[in-house]
N, C-alpha and C positions, 0 to 999 in steps of 0.2 A: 382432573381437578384443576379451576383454573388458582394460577399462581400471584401468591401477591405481587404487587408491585405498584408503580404510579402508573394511573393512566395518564395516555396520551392527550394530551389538549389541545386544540389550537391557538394557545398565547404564545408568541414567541417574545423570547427572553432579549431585553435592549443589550448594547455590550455595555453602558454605562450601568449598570443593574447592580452588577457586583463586582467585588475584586478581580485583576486579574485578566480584563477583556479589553485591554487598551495595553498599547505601545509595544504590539509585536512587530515583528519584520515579513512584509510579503513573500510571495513563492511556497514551493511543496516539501525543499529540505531533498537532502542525501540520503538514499536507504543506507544502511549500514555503514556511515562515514570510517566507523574505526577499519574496518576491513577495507576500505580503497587507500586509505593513509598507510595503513600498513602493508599493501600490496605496492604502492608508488615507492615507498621506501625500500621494501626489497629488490623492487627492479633499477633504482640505483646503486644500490651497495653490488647486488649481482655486476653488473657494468662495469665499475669502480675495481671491485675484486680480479675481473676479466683485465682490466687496464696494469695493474700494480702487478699482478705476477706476470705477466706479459716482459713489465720492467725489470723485472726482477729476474728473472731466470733466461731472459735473452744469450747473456754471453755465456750459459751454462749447457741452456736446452733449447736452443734455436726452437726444434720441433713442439716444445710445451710449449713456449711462447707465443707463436701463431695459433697454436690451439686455444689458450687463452684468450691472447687478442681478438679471435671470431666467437666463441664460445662464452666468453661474459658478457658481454655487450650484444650479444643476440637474443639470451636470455634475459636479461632485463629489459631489451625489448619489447620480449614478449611478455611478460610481466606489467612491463607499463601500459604494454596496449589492452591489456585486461582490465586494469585500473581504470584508465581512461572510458574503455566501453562502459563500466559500471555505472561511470559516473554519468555517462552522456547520458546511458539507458534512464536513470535514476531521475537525471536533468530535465531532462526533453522527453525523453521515447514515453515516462510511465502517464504525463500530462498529456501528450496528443492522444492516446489508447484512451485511457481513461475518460476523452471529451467524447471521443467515437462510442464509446460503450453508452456513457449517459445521453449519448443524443439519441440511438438508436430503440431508447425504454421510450414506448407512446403516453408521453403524458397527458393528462385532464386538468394538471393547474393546483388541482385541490388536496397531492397524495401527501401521506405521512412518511417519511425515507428514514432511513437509518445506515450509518455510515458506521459498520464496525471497525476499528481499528482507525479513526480518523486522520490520526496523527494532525498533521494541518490545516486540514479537513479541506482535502482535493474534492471527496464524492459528493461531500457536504454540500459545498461550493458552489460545483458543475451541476447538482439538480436545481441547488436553487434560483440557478437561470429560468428556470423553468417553471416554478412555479408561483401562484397567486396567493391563494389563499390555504397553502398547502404550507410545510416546511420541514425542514430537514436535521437530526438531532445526529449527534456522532458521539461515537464512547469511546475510551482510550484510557492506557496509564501515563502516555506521555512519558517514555524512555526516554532519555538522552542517545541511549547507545542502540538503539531501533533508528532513527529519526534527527539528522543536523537541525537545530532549533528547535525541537520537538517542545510547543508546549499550549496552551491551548489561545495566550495573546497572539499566537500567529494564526490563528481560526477567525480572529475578527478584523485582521487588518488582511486580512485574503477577501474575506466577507465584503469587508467597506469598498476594498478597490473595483469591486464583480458589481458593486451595485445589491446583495443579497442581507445584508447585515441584521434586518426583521424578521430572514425565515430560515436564520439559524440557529442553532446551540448548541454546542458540547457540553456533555457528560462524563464524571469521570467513573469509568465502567469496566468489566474485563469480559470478553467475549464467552467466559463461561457459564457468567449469572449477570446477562443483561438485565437492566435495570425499569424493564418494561412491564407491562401487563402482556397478556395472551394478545394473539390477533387486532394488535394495537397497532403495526404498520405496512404501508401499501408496498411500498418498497425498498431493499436490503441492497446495501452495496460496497464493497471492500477492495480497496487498493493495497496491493503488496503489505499485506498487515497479515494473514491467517498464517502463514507457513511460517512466521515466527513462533507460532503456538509449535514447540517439535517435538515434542510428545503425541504420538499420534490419536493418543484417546484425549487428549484434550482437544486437538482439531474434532472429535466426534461430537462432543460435548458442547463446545462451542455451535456447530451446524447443527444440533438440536435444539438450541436454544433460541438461533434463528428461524427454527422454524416452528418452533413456541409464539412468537413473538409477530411474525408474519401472519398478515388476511389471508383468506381462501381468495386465489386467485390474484395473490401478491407476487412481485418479481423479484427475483437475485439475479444481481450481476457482480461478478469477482473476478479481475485483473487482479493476476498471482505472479511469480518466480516459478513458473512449473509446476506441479502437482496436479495438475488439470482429471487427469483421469482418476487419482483416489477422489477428490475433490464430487467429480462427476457418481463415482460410484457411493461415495458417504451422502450424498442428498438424495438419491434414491433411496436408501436405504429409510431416510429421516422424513419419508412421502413424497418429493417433490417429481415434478413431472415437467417435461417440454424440455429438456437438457439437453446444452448442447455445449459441446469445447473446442473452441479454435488457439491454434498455436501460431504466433505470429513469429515469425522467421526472420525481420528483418529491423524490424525497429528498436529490436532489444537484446542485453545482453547480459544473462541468456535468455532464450526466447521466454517472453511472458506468454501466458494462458489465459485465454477470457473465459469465464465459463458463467454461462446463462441457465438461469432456469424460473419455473413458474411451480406455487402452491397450487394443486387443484381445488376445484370447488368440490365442496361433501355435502352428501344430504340436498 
């Protein structure tokens, strides 16, 4: 039974249209900002603690105090350099992957995309280089605490800098009950958005939904935080075909998972 919902059109929405679609701040934002803020703070206070009882117990415990003086300041080392990675990864690493994933979908110009988990709307963005008379919609709740600046005026002033600002739109959506009709779009694409779903039957749910929602002979691509292999195994399950998952080792931290796949044709 096909399920309500709007269909897909090809109008795309002005940012001047409605509320809300002006005067955000360019770039893709910080995954999880609380978590590097509170990782950079604990690997100073670790340091800080390594330094002060160092001072402190010198003329008492020579031996704890060298212990101290290597062992706080090495651990908040490592600490910081985790933070740091996160942030680079988050920075830089999830935008180049993510431009590599979208250029390597063969496009025609004219497809319909969908960007679940848009947040800024990176996938959104990077298709809309690409097409014509096609364009690109993205859903999201727009967390604060998923996303630094998460909100959907950063989708139009990412939009206007790209040159794409006519074949875009956000929706506000949740990956569980996307806001689509059936077989409504060509192409599905998600950046480090699904493994915030952590419940794992809500990640079920969610990839049925996409694949509700997806043409016969539509494509997924998803740049994750790992999970590559349930990820790979729950779209099989939900029909998809042509799956494949690379881990990339070097550009991020920790390693992101691309994972590609295609609805097949039926009937």
């Amino acid at each position: 039974m096909k399920r309500p919902g709007p269909e897909v059109e090809p109008r795309p929405v002005s940012p001047t249209s409605s509320q809300g679609r002006i005067g955000g701040k360019t770039g893709y934002g910080i995954d999880e900002p609380d978590s590097i803020i509170e990782l950079a703070i604990a690997g100073v206070l670790a340091a800080a603690i390594g330094f002060v009882m160092s001072a402190y117990t010198v003329g008492l415990n020579p031996q704890l105090a060298r212990i101290s003086l290597l062992a706080g300041p090495a651990v908040g080392f490592l600490i910081l350099a985790v933070a740091s990675a996160l942030y680079w990864s988050s920075h830089q690493g999830k935008v180049s992957e993510m431009s590599k994933l979208v250029s390597d979908i063969p496009w025609g110009g004219n497809e319909v995309v969908l960007d679940v988990g848009c947040g800024r709307g990176l996938g959104m963005v990077l298709a809309g280089r690409h097409l014509d008379s096609g364009y690109a919609l993205g859903i999201d709740v727009w967390k604060g605490s998923h996303l630094s600046g998460n909100n959907p005026s950063s989708i139009w002033a990412n939009a206007a800098s790209e040159g794409v600002t006519e074949r875009v739109a956000p929706l506000k959506g949740d990956p569980g009950t996307i806001p689509l009709a059936d077989a409504s779009v060509d192409v599905v694409l998600s950046a480090l958005s699904l493994h915030k779903l952590v419940r794992k039957k809500d990640r079920v749910v969610a990839f049925v939904e996409i694949a509700r929602v997806l043409k016969d002979g539509g494509r997924i691509g998803i740049l994750d935080s790992g999970n590559g292999p349930e990820y790979s195994k729950v779209l099989r399950q939900v029909g998809m075909s042509d799956i494949s998952v690379r881990r990339l080792r070097f550009s991020s931290f920790p390693p992101f998972h691309v994972v590609l796949a295609r609805k097949p044709f039926r009937g």
